[in-house]
Structures are given as structure tokens and as C-alpha cells.
C-alpha positions in Angstrom: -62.5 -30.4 19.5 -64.2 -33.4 21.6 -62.6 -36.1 19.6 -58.6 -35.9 20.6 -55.5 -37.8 21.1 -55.5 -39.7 24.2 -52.3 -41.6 26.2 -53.2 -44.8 27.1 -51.5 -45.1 30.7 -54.5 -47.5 31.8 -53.0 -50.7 31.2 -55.8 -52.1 28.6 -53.7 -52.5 25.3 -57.6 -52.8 23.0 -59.5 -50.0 25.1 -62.9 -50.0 23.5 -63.3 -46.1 25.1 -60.3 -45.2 23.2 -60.8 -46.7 19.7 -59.2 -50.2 20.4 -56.3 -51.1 17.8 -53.6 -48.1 17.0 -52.8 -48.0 13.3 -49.8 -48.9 11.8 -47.8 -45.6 10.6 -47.6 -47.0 7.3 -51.3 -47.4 7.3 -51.5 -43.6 8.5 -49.6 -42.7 5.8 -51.9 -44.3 3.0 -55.2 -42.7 4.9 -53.4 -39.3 4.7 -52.8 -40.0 0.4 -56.7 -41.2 0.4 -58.4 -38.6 2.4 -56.1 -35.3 1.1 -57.7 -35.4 -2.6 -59.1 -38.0 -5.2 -58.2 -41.6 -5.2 -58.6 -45.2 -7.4 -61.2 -46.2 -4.9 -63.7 -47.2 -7.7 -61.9 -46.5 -10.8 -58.8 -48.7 -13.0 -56.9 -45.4 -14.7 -54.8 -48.0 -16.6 -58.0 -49.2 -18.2 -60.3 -46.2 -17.9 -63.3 -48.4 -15.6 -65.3 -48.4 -12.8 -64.5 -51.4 -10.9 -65.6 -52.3 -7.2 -64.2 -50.9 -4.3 -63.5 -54.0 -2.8 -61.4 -55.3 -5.3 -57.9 -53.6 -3.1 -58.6 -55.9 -0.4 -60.0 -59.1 -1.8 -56.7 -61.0 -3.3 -55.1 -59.9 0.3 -57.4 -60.8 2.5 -57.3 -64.3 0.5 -53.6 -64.4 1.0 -53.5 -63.8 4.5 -56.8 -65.7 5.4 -56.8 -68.9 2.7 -60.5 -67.7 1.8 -61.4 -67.4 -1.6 -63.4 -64.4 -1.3 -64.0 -61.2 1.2 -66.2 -58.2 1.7 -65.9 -56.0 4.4 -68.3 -53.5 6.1 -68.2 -51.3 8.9 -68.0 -53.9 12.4 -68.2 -57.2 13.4 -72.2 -56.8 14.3 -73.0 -55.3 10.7 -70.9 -58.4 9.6 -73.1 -61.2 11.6 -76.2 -59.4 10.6 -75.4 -59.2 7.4 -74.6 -63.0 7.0 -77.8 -64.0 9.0 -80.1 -62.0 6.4 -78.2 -63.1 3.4 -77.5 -66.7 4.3 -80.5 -68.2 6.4 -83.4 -65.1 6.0 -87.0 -67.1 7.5 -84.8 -70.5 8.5 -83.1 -71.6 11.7 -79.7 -71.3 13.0 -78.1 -73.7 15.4 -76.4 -72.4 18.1 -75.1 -73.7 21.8 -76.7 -72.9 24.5 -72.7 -72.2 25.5 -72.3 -69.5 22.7 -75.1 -66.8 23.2 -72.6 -63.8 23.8 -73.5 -60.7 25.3 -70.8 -57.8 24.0 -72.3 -55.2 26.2 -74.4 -51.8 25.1 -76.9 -53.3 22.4 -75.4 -56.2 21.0 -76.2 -59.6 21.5 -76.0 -62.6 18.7 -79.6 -63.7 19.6 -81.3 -60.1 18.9 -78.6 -60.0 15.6 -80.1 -63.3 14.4 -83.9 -62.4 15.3 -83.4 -59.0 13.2 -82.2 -60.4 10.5 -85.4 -62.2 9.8 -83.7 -65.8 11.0 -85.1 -68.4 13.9 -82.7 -68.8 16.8 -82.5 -72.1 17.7 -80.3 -73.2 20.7 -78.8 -76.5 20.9 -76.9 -78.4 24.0 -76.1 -76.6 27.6 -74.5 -73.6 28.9 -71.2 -75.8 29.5 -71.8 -79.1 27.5 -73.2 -78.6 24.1 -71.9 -81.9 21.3 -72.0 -82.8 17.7 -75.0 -85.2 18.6 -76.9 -82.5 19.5 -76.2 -80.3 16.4 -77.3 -83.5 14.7 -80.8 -83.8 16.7 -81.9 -80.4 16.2 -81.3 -80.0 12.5 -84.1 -80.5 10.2 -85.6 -79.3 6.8 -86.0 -75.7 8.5 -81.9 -75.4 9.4 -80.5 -72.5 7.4 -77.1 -72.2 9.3 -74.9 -73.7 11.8 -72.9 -70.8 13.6 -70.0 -70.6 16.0 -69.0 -68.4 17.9 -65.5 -67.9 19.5 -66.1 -66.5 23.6 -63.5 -64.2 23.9 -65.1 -62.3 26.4 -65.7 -65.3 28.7 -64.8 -68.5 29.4 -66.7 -71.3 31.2 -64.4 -73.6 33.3 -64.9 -77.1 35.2 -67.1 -79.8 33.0 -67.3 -78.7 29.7 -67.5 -79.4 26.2 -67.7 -77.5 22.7 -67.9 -78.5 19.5 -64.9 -77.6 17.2 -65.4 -75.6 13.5 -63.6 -78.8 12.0 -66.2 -81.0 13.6 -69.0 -78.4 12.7 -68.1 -78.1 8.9 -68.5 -81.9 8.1 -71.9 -81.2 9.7 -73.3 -78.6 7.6 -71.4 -80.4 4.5 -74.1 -83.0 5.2 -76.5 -81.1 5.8 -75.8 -78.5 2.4 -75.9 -75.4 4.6 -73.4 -72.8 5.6 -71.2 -73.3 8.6 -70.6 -69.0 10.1 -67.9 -68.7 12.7 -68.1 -65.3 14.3 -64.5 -65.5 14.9 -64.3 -61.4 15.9 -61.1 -61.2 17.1 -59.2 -61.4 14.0 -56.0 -62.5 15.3 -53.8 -63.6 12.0 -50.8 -64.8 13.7 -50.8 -67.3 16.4 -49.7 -65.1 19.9 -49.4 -68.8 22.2 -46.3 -67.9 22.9 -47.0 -65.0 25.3 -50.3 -67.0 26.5 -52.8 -65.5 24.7 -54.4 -69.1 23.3 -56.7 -68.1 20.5 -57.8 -69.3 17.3 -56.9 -67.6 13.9 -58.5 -66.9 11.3 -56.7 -68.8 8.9 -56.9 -71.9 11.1 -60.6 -71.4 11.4 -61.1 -71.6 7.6 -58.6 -74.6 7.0 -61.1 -76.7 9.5 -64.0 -76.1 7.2 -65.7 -72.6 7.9 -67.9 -71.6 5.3 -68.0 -68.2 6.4 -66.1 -66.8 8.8 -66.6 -62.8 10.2 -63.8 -60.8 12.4 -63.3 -57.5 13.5 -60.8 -54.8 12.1 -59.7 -52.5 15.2 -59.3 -56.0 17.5 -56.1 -58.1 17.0 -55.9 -57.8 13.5 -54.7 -54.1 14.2 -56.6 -52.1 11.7 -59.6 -49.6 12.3 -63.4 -50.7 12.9 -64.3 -52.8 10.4 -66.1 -56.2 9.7 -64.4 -58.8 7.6 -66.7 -61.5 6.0 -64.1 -64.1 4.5 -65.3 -67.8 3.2 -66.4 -69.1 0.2 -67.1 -67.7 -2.7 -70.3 -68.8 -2.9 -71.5 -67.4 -0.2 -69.4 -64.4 0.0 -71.1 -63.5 -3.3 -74.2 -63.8 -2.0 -73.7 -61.9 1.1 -72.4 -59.2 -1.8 -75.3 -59.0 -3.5 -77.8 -58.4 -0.4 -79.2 -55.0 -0.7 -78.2 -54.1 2.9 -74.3 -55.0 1.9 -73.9 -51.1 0.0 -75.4 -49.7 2.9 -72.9 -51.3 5.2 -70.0 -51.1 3.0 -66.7 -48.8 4.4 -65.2 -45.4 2.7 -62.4 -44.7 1.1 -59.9 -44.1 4.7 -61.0 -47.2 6.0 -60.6 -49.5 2.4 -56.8 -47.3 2.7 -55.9 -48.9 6.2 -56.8 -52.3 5.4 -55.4 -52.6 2.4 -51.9 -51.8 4.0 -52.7 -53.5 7.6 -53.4 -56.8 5.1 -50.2 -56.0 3.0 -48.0 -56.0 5.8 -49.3 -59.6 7.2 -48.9 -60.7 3.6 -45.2 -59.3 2.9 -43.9 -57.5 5.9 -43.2 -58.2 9.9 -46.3 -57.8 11.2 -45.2 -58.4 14.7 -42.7 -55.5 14.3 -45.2 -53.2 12.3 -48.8 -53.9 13.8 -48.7 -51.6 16.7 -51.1 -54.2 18.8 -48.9 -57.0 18.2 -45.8 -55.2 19.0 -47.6 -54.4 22.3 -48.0 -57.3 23.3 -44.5 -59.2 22.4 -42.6 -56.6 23.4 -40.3 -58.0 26.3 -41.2 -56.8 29.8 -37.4 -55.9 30.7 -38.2 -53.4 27.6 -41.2 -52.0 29.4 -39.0 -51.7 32.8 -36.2 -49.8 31.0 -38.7 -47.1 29.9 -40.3 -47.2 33.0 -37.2 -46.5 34.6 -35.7 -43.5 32.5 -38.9 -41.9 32.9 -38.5 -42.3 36.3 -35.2 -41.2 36.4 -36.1 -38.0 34.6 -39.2 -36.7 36.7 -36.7 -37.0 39.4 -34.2 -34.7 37.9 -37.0 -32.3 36.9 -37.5 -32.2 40.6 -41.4 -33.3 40.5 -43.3 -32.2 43.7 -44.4 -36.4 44.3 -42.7 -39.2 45.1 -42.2 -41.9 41.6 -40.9 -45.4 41.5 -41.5 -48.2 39.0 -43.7 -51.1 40.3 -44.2 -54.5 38.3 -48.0 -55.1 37.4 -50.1 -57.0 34.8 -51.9 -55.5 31.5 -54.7 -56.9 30.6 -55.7 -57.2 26.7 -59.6 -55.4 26.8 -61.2 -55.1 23.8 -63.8 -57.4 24.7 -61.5 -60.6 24.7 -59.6 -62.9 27.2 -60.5 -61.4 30.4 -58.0 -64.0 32.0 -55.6 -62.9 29.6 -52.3 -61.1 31.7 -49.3 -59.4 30.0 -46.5 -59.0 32.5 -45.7 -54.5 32.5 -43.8 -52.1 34.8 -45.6 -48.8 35.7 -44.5 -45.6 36.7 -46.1 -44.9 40.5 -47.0 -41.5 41.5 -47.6 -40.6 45.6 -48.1 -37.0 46.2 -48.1 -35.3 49.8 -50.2 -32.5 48.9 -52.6 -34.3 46.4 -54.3 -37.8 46.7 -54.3 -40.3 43.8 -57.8 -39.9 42.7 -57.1 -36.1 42.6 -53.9 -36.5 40.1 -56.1 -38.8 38.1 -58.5 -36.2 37.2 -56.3 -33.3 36.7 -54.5 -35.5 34.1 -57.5 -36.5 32.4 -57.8 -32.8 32.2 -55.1 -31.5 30.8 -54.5 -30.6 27.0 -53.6 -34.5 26.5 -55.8 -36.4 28.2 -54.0 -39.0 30.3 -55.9 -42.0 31.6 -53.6 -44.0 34.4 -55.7 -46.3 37.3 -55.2 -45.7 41.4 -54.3 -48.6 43.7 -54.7 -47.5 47.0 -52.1 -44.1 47.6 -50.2 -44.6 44.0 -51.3 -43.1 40.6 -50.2 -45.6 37.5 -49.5 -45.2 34.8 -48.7 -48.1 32.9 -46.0 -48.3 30.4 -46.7 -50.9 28.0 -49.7 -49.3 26.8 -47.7 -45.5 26.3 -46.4 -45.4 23.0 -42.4 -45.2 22.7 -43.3 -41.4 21.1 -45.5 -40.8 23.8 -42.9 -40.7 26.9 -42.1 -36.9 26.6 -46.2 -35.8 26.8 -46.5 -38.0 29.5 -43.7 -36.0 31.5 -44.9 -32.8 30.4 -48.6 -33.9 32.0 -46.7 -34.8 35.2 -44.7 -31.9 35.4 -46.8 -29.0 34.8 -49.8 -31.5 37.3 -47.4 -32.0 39.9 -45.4 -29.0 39.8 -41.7 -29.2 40.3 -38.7 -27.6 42.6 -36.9 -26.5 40.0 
């Protein structure tokens, strides 16, 4: 089997190399009743109909969101695209200069817009972009005004953006739709441990017509795009022919519908595994650095451990200034060098990913699940070796 479990000793909570977001266990739990026979995905048994599949997700995605319609389809990308062709096909969309994101393999918003039939037109600077210059470029041929969030970079010293609220009384004016491509889809607002990002809520009270977020980012789920707005234009992004061929199966309709259930009626920030992650407190992380510490030592492991204080960084894509405070478990060996632990336990029957600074191998314990602690000693025992 290629695809396997993986422990997450990196210190990158979203790893895009290991799926991003971990799913709720409640969520697992309604993938497991989906997947292991039939299932309502397109059928009411109460009244014996065929209804649409998207109908489990819309009146929760409204709840959590404020939108008053939704659609999902496989990722954020398919979601942009998707909007461009259905909402501005053959017109221009307004961009900054400040805003042409690059997410790395083959993505990038200005090959999205171009493919999906619409004109690129940039507006503003790379750090100063304002609502007068929205204003200057639009004309008869503007189809759409989008913004996008830069979570994967920030530009510092004299600078200037234009907000969604500002945006939306713009495209009001002008009678066409304002598309945030919000990705992230962070529900709950995370300031408190410094991670300062918009939600998607928030994004739609300024005025958003149409706003398009990822599943498997901070909203916790698995890969998905979300396309929430207004109905008007959420029904006509519905009935593009392109939208059944982007539309998600049965496992992934299963997680959202509970990953949206427990923002709208449980504790997300106890439930959501990504959230938990992150507000966890460090002298939390430091405890379960230390016992596994403690134990390696009992077990006699042929290497020298200690715990060392360190910084986690969110991945994903997003904040790259973005630091979590974390305690790792530090591994120096006599008889084998960092790099050389590293690979045996990225070999073994778990795969364990940890990083090297200089002599110590670590492992970083904010990103190992709580159920994860007694594999990761196993790895280091039967790698290391031990006296006993």
C-alpha cells in the first residue's frame, strides 16, 4: 500500500505532503456509515424522491457562513474556476496588481481566470492598489471584481489594499459580482493565539457576493471547495455544465456535513482536530514532550533525548510568519547522525517525518496526535535500539 498513515513529527500543523486538515472522529465516523453500503445521498426515503446531493450541506453552510446559498466541489482551484466561467465568461475581472497569487505546482489565479474564458485585468501596484483605481479601470466590459486573501505572503512597509466592504459598494454600483477567494476557510476567529485572518462569515457580512474557501485548510474538513454567496449567483454557478463534473462524492458530502454541524451546534475548538492544534496550551505540549521523554529513558534507548522549546509553523499554504510556540522531543545518537535517524524513521512501518537542526533529530509534539505517542516510541525504539 503507497497511500498510508503518516505521524506528523515535522512541526507543520496543514502539511500539504500529508493531506493538510485531520478529520474530526465524528466526521470519520459518518464517512465509515456512507462508504460501508448505500446512503440518502440523492434520495428523501420519507418522501420517496430524488433530491440534490447538495441539499445536506446547504442550510449548514448558511448557518455557519450567513450565505444564503452554497455548492461545493472538489478544491479551492475548481471553485475559482468555476466562478470565473459562470460569472464573468468573455468579460474582465479586476484584480490588484497586489493579489496575483502563485500557490505553487500549476496554480496561479491569472492562468485560472484566462482558462475560464475571462480577461485579466490588473488594477493598482504590487504594494499600493485603492478603491480609485478599481473605479478607473471599470468599464462596460467589467464582469467581476475579485479579491483575494494572501495567505501565503505578505507585503510589508508602504502599503495599501482595498477591503471586501469597500469592494462590495463598488460592484453594487457597478451591478456585477464581488468574488473573494477567501481559501483558507477559517470560521472562527483564532486572534487570540496570533493567527490574524479573516473569516468567512466576516467576509460575507462586508458585502461579498461570492465568496470560495477551501475544505482540508482551517475549516478542518477534507479537500473540498466551498462556493458560498448569494443566491443568485450561487445558482448560476449551479447550473454551469462544468459544476456536475466538479461536484464531490458521497465520503466527502459525509465529512462536511458533520465538520459544518459541529461549527453550527458543537465545540468546534475542542472537536476540529486543526483548531485544537493550534489552541492547545504549550505547557500541554511540554507535559507530553516530557513523559515521552521520560519513557524512552526507561526503555533504555541507545541515544541521548531531552525536550527543547521550538516554534510550529501553520503550512498549508498560509501565514508563513505565523509561529505557534511547541516543545519537541530531541534525539542525539553516538553511533548514528541525525540525517541517518531521519531516514530510517521515514522508513519504518509508520512513516515518521521529524526535521534535523544541526546534531538533534525532532520531533515535534504539537503536531503528534495525543493517540499517536505510543507509535512514535515504538519507531524510536526498535530505530534506536535499546539496553534493555
Amino acid at each position: 500500500m503507497s497511500l498510508r498513515r503518516v505521524i506528523n513529527g515535522a512541526g507543520v500543523i496543514l502539511h500539504g505532503n500529508l493531506g493538510r486538515a485531520r478529520i474530526a472522529p465524528s466526521a470519520l465516523d459518518r464517512v465509515d456509515a456512507a462508504a460501508a453500503g448505500y446512503s440518502t445521498l440523492e434520495y428523501d426515503p420519507v418522501e420517496d424522491l430524488r433530491v440534490n446531493r447538495f441539499e445536506h450541506l446547504t442550510g449548514l453552510i448558511r448557518s455557519v457562513t450567513g450565505a444564503e446559498d452554497a455548492i461545493v466541489v472538489n478544491n479551492n482551484a475548481a471553485a475559482c474556476l468555476l466562478c470565473f466561467m459562470a460569472l464573468a465568461p468573455g468579460r474582465d475581472v479586476l484584480i490588484s496588481r497586489g493579489e496575483l497569487i502563485d500557490m505553487g505546482s500549476v496554480f496561479r489565479i491569472t492562468e485560472s481566470i484566462e482558462l475560464a474564458g475571462a480577461r485579466l485585468k490588473e488594477v493598482g501596484s504590487t504594494n499600493r492598489t485603492f478603491l480609485s483605481d478599481y473605479s478607473a479601470a471599470a468599464d462596460a466590459e467589467t464582469g467581476a471584481i475579485l479579491k483575494v486573501n494572501t495567505a501565503n505572503y505578505k507585503i510589508t512597509g508602504s502599503v495599501n489594499s482595498v477591503g471586501s466592504d469597500e469592494l462590495s459598494l463598488l460592484s453594487r454600483s457597478l451591478r456585477v459580482p464581488l468574488i473573494c477567494d477567501l481559501g483558507t476557510g477559517l470560521m472562527v476567529d483564532l486572534s487570540r493565539y496570533g493567527l490574524h485572518e479573516p473569516t468567512v462569515r466576516r467576509v460575507i457580512a462586508e458585502g461579498a457576493d461570492v465568496v470560495c474557501f477551501s475544505g482540508d485548510k482551517l475549516l478542518g474538513a477534507c479537500q473540498a471547495g466551498i462556493i458560498a454567496g448569494k443566491r443568485e449567483y450561487v445558482e448560476r454557478i449551479r447550473r454551469h455544465p462544468l459544476a456536475r463534473s466538479l461536484r464531490p462524492g458521497k465520503m466527502t458530502v459525509a465529512v462536511l456535513e458533520e465538520t459544518f454541524r459541529i461549527y453550527a451546534e458543537g465545540d468546534p475548538m475542542s472537536e476540529i482536530p486543526v483548531l485544537q492544534t493550534i489552541s492547545v496550551p504549550s505547557e500541554r505540549i511540554r507535559s507530553k514532550a516530557w513523559a515521552l521523554c521520560r519513557k524512552l529513558t526507561a526503555a533504555g534507548i541507545k541515544a541521548d533525548v531531552l525536550i527543547m522549546p521550538g516554534h510550529c509553523r501553520l503550512g498549508g499554504g498560509m501565514a508563513p510568519g505565523f509561529k505557534l510556540d511547541t516543545w519537541a522531543v530531541a534525539v542525539v545518537s553516538e553511533d548514528l547522525s541525525a540525517d541517518e535517524i531521519s531516514m530510517r524513521l521515514r522508513r519504518w512501518i509508520v512513516p515518521v517525518l521529524s526535521h534535523v537542526e544541526g546534531d538533534y533529530l525532532l520531533l515535534d509534539m504539537r503536531t503528534v496526535a495525543d493517540g499517536e505517542t505510543e507509535t512514535l516510541f515504538r519507531a524510536l525504539t526498535e530505530v534506536l535500539g535499546t539496553e534493555n
